[in-house]
C-alpha positions as a Markdown table, in Angstrom:
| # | Residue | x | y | z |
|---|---|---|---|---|
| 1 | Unk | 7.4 | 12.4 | -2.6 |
| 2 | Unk | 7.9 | 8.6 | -2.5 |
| 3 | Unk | 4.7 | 6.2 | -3.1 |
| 4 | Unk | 3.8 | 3.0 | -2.5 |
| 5 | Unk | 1.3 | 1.7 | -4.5 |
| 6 | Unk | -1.0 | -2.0 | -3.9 |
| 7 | Unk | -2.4 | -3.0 | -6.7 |
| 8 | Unk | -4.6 | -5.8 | -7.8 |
| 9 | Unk | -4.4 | -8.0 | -10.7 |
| 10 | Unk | -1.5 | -9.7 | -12.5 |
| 11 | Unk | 1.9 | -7.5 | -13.7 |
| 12 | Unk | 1.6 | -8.7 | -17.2 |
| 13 | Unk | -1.5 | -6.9 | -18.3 |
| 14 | Unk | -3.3 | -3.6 | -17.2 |
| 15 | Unk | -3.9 | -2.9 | -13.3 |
| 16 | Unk | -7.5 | -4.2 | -12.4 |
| 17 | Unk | -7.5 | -1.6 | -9.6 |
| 18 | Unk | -5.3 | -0.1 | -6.8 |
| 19 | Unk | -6.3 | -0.6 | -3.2 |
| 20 | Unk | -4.2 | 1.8 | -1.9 |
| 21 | Unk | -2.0 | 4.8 | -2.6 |
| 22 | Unk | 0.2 | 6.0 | 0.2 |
| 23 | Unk | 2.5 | 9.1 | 0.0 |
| 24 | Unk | 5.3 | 8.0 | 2.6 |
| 25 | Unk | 7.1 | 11.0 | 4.4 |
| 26 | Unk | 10.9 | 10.0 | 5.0 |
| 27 | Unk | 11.0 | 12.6 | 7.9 |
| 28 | Unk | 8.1 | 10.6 | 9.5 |
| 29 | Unk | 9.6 | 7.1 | 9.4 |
| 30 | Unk | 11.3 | 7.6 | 13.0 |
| 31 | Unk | 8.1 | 8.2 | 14.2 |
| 32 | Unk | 6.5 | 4.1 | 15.8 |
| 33 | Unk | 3.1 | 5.2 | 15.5 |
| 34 | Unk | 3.8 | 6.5 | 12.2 |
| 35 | Unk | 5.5 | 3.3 | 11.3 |
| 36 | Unk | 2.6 | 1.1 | 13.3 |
| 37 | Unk | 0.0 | 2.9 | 11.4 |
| 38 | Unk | 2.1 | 2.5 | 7.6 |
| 39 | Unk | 2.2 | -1.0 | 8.1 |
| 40 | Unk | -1.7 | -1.5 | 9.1 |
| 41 | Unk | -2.4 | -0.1 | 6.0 |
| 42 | Unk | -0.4 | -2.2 | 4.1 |
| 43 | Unk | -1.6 | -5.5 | 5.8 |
| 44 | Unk | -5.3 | -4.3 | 4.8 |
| 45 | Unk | -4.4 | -3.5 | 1.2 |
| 46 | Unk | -2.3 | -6.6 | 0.7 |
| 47 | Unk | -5.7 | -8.4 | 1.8 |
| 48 | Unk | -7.9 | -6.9 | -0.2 |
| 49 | Unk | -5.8 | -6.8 | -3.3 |
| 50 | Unk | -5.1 | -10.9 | -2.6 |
| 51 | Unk | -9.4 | -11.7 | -2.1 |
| 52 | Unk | -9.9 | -9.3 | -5.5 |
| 53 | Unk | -10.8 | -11.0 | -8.2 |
């Protein structure tokens, strides 16, 4: 099943931490609120991982 993964820290060395891990179902991306919801999550883990240290 596709993945999308946020993590924090730089690409060159180990992964500090991920902030989120989100299975993505292909038969669920017609779905808005599906969609709506995918891309909340995102915004919040793209936050977090960007204010880690």
């Amino acid at each position: 099943m596709p993945t999308i993964i946020v993590q924090t820290g730089e690409l060159d060395r180990v992964p500090e931490g991920a902030t989120l891990v989100e299975r993505v179902i292909p038969s669920e991306l017609h779905s808005e609120h599906y969609l709506q919801q995918l891309v909340e999550r995102l915004g919040w883990a793209l936050a977090d991982a960007d204010t880690s240290p």
